[in-house]
Structure formats: C-alpha cells, structure tokens
C-alpha positions as CSV (number, residue, x, y, z in Angstrom):
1,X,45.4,92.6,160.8
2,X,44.2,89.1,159.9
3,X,47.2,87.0,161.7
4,X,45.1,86.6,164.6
5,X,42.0,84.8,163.0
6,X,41.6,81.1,163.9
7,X,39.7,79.1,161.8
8,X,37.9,76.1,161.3
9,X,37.7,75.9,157.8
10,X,38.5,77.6,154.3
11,X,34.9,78.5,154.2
12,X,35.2,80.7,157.7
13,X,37.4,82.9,155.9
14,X,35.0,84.0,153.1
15,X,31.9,85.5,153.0
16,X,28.4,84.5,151.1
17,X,26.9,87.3,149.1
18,X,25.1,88.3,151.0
19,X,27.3,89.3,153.9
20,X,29.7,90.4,151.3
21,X,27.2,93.3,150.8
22,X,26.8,93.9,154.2
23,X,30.4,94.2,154.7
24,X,31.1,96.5,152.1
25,X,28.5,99.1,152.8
26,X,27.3,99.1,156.1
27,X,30.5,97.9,157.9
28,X,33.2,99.6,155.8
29,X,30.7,102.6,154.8
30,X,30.4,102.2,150.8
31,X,28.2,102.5,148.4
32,X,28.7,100.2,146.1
33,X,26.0,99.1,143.2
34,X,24.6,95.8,143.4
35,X,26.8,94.4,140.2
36,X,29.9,96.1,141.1
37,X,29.6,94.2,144.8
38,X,28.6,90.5,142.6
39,X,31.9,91.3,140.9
40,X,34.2,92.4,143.7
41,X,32.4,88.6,145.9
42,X,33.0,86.6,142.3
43,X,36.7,88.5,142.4
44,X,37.5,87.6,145.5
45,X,35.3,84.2,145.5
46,X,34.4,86.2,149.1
47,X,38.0,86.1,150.7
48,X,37.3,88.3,153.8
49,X,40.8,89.5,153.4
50,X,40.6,90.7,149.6
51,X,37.5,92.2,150.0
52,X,38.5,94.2,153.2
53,X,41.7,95.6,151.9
54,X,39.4,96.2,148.6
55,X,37.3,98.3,150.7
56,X,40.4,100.1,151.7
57,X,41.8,100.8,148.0
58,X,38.5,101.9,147.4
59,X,37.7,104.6,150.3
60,X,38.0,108.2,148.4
61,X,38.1,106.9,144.7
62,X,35.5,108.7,142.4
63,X,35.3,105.8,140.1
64,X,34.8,102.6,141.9
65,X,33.4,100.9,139.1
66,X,36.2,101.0,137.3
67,X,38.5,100.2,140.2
68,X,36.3,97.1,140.3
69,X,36.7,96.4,137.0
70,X,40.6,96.5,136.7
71,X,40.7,95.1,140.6
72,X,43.4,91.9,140.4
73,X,46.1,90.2,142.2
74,X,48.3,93.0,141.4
75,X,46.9,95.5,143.2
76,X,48.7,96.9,145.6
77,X,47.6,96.5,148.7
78,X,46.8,92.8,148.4
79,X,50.6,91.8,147.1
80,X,51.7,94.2,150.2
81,X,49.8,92.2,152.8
82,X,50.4,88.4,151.4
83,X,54.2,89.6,151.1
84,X,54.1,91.3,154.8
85,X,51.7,88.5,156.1
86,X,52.2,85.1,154.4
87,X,55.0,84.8,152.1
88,X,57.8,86.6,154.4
89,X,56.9,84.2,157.1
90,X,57.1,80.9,155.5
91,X,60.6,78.8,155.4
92,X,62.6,78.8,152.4
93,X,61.4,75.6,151.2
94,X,58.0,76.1,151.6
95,X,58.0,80.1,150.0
96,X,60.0,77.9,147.2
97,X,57.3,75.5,146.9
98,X,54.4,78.5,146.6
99,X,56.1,80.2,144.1
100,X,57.1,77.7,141.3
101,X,54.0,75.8,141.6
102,X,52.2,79.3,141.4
103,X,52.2,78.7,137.1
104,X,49.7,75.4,138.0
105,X,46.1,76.1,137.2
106,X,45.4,72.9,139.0
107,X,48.4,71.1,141.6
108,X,49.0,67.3,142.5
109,X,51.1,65.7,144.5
110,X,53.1,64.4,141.4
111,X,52.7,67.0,139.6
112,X,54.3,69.3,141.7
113,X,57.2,67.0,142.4
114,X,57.7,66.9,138.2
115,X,57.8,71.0,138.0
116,X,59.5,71.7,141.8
117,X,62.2,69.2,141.1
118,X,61.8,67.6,144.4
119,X,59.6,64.9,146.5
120,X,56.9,65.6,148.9
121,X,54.7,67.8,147.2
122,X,51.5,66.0,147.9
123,X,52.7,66.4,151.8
124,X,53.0,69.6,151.0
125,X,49.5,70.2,149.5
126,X,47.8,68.5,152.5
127,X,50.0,70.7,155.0
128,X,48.8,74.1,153.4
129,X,45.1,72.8,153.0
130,X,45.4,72.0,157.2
131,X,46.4,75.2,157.4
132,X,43.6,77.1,155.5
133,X,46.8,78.5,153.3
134,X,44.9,79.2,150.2
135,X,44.5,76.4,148.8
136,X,41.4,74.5,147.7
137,X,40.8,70.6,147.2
138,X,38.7,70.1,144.1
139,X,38.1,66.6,144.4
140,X,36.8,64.6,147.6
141,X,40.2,62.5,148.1
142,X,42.4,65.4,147.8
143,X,44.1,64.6,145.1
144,X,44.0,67.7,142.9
145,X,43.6,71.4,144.3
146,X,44.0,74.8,143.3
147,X,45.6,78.2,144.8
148,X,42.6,81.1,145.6
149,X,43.4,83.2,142.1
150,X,44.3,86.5,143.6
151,X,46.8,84.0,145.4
152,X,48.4,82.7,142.7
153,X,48.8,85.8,140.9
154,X,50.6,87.4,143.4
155,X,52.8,84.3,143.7
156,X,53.4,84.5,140.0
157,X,54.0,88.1,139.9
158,X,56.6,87.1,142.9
159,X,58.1,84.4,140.8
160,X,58.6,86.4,137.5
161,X,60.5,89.5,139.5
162,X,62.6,87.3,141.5
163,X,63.1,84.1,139.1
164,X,62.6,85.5,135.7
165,X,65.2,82.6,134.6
166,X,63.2,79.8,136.0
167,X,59.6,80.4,134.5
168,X,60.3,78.8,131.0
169,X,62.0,75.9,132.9
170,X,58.9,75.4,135.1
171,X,56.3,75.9,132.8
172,X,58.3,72.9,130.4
173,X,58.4,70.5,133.0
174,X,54.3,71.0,133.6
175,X,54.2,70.5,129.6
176,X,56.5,67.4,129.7
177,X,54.2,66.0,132.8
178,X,50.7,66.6,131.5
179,X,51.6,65.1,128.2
180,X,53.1,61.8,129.7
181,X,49.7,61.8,131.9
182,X,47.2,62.4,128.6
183,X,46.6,66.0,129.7
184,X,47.2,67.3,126.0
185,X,45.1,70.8,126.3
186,X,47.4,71.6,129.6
187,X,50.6,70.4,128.0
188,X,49.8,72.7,125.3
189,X,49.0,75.4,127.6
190,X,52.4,75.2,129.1
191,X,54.4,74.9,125.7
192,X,53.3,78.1,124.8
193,X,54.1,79.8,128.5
194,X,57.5,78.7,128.2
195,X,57.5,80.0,124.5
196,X,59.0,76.4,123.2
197,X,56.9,76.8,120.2
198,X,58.4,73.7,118.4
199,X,57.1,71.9,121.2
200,X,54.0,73.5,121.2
201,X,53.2,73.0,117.7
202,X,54.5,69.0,117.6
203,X,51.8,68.9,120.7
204,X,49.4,71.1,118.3
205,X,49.2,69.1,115.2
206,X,49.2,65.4,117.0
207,X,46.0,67.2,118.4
208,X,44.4,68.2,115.5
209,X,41.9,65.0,114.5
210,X,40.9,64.8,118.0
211,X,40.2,68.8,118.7
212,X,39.1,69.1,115.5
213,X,36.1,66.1,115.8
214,X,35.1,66.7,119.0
215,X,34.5,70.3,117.5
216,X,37.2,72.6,119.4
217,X,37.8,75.2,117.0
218,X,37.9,77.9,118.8
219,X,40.5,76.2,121.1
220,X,42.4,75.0,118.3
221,X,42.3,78.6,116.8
222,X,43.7,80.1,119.6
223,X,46.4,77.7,120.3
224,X,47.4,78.6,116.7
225,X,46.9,81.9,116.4
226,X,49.6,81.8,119.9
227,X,52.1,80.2,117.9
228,X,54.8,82.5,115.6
229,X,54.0,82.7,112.0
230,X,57.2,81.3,111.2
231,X,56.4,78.0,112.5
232,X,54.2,77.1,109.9
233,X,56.4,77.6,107.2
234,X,58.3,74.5,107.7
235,X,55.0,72.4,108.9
236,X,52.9,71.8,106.2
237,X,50.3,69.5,108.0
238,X,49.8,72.8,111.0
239,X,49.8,75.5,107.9
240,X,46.5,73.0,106.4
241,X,45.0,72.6,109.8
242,X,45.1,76.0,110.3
243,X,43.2,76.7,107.1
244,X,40.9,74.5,108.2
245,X,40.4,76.2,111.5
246,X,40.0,79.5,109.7
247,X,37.4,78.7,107.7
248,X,35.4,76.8,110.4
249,X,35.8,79.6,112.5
250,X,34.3,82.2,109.1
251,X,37.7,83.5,109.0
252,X,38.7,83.9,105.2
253,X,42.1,85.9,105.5
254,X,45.1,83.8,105.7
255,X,43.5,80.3,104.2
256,X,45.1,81.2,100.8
257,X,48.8,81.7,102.3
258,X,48.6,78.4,105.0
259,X,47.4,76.3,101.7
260,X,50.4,77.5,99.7
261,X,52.4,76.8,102.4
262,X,51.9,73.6,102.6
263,X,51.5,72.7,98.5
264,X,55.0,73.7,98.5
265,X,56.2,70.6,100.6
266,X,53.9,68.2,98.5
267,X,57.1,67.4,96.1
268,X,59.3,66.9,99.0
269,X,59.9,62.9,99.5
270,X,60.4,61.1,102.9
271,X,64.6,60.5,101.9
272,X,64.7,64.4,101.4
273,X,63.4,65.5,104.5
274,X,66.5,66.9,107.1
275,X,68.3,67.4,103.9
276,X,67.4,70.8,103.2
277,X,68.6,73.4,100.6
278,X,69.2,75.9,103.4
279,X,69.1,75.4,107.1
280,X,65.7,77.3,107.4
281,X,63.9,74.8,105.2
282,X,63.5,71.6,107.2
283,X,60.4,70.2,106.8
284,X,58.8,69.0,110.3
285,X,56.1,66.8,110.3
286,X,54.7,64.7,113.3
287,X,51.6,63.1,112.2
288,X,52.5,61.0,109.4
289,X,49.2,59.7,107.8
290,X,48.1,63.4,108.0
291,X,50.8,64.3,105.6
292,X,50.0,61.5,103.3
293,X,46.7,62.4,103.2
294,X,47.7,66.3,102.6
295,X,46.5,66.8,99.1
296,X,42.8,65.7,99.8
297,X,43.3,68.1,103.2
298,X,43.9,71.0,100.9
299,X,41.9,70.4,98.5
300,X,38.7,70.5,100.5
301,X,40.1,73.9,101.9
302,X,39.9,75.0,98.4
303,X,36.9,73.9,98.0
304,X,35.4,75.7,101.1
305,X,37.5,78.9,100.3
306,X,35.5,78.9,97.5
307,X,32.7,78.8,98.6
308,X,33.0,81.4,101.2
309,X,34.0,83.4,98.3
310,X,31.2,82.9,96.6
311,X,33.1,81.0,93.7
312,X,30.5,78.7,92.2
C-alpha cells in the first residue's frame, strides 16, 4: 500500500495534528473525539502508515476509545504490514541488525557494534536514516537516534519469538557498554532486562549516594523494588538503602525487615567474608565506606521509622 511513497524526509511521512484529524474523519470516515485523535497522533507521533491501518482496525468497532487506549505495536495489523512490507525485504544482515538493536531505547554507532557483536553500525544508522527507515537522529551530528516506538516494538516482539535465547545476551552487552561509558541509569536498565540481578544490584548500590542526593527516589525505588527479595539478604548496604528509599518515599512496610537484614552482617569481619557457614550466606558488598559507615545508616532509619510511627 505504502511501498510506492517517495519521500523527502522523515517528516513527509507523518502528519501534524491537525491533518491527523482530517485524515481520520473526513478521509477515512470516523468519528473519533478530539482526545482519542491527540492520543492515536501522540501514539503514532503521526506516522501516516500507523494511523491509516489504525483507521482500518478501527472501522466497525463499538468501542474505539478503548481500542485507542490499548492501541500498540502489537497490534495486528501494524506487525502484519512491517513483516509483509519492511522486515521480509531487508538482507539478513540488515533484518539482524533491526532486531537485536530493537532492546536500545537510544542507538550509536558504538553502541550498536558493543550489543550486535559486529562493526559498522554507525554506517548502518546513517543508511536507514537515508532511507527514511524509521529511525530518528536526536542530536544535530547524528550521533545518537532512536527507532519510531511502534517500530521498535514490533522488532522486539520479532526478536523474542524468533531469538528468545539471545535477549539476555543482548540486553548484558548494552549493560556492560553504558556502564564503561558512565551511563549508570541505562546500564541498570539493562541489568534488570537480562534478569542478572547480581549485576543489577552491584550497579544499584554503587549508585545509591549519587541517586539518592540528587533526589531520585522514586527511580531508586523502582530499580529496587525490580530486584528479587532474595538479593538483599546477602547485601546488607542494598537492604539499608532500601529502607531508606522506603521511608523517603512514605513507605513504612518492609523498613523493619531491610534493617534487620543488614544488623545481622554487622558482626561479620572483612577476613570472614566468602567464608560462609553455608553457601547461601556470602556476604556481598561493593561500596566499602558505605558498609563502614552502616551502623550510623541504620540508625537514622530507626530513627525516621520512628518517627513515622509516631514513636516519640
């Protein structure tokens, strides 16, 4: 339908909000609220070809709002035409290329050479953005871009039923990368996609004094609340931090059980640690001063528990 478009630019393939409107109830015959067209343009960011074949899931449907509510990259007829029009067509190595950097949020040149295993991606990136292949430069030297979302998810969706094995792999090589380039919050980010939760959680707790003065706590919170419980039990500097999250964050449930946690590792000496009594007690820490200054960390949780409590 669209294969015979040329265009100048990116922006020739989207529509402003206004002629998104237009499009959707005069040309295609709808008649769609005001906020349910601002949510299908912000959707599509005003991809004529999502919002056309949006138009088409949504022809006979009694409830288009909430087809416009749950409309994503999953939905049907947009994975059926990138798979019929864009992904079929490409070689090999390029349909490679588009589906393991499809876990990127944001893709370099580098970068993509660090998760794809191979060299050229910044060619690569330049080649699709001459092309008008979904892809977006966010910064005026191209340098950095990003895949249109409803892109990306139907590459990822693509990459998880025909690769299942290799989406850990990929997302720790993106950890790996963006924590050797000082990109802790993306490293992070990846950890817990590949589910290495150890690595995660090293990444978590170097982070603490920085997230935690700069005011993060809601970031730091959910990065903890992502990893498994039985983490903690071994990390006695992540179990105070997260009490200390909690209770920034007016959470009181939980604070009493991370401080325990950690108290019980306050006996345990520098010589002992590896050695343990049974091979599910090793003690991890990775920011040393943060143990030694442990006690005074859990004693102003106390102290703030407290007082949530109303404990005068």
């Amino acid at each position: 339908m669209y294969h015979n478009i040329r265009v100048k630019s990116t922006a020739d393939l989207r529509f402003i909000p206004a002629e998104a409107a237009e499009f959707l109830n005069h040309v295609m015959g709808l008649n769609l609220s005001a906020a349910d067209i601002a949510a299908l343009e912000d959707r599509t960011e005003g991809w004529i070809a999502g919002l056309h074949l949006a138009a088409l899931s949504m022809r006979g449907r009694e409830d288009v709002s909430q087809f416009v509510r749950a409309f994503a990259g999953d939905n049907r007829h947009i994975v059926d035409y990138l798979v019929a029009e864009v992904l079929r067509r490409q070689p090999e190595a390029v349909r490679s290329f588009l589906l393991q950097t499809s876990i990127l949020g944001r893709l370099s040149g580098p970068l993509c050479d660090a998760v794809t295993g191979q060299a050229g991606g910044q060619a690569q990136l330049e080649a699709l953005d001459r092309s008008n292949f979904f892809v977006s430069p966010l910064d005026d030297q191209r340098q950095w871009y990003r895949y249109h979302h409803l892109f990306a998810e139907v590459l990822s969706a693509h990459l998880r039923a025909e690769q299942p094995g290799q989406v850990s792999a990929l997302h720790g090589r993106a950890s790996v990368w963006h924590e050797q380039h000082g990109l802790v919050a993306d490293a992070i980010r990846h950890a817990l996609a590949a589910e290495d939760f150890a690595r995660a959680a090293d990444l978590v707790e170097r982070a603490w004094p920085a997230v935690r003065r700069s005011r993060q706590d809601a970031t730091l919170l959910g990065w903890l609340k992502a990893l498994p419980d039985e983490v903690f039990h071994c990390r006695p500097v992540l179990s105070a931090a997260y009490a200390h999250v909690l209770l920034a964050s007016g959470e009181v449930e939980g604070v009493e059980e991370r401080l325990r946690n950690a108290e019980r590792w306050l006996d345990t000496t520098a010589e002992m640690r590896g050695q343990p009594e049974s091979p599910a007690e090793v003690m991890v820490v990775v920011d040393e001063e943060a143990f030694r200054r442990l006690p005074g960390t859990i004693a102003i949780a106390r102290a703030g528990l407290a007082l949530a409590q109303g404990d005068v």
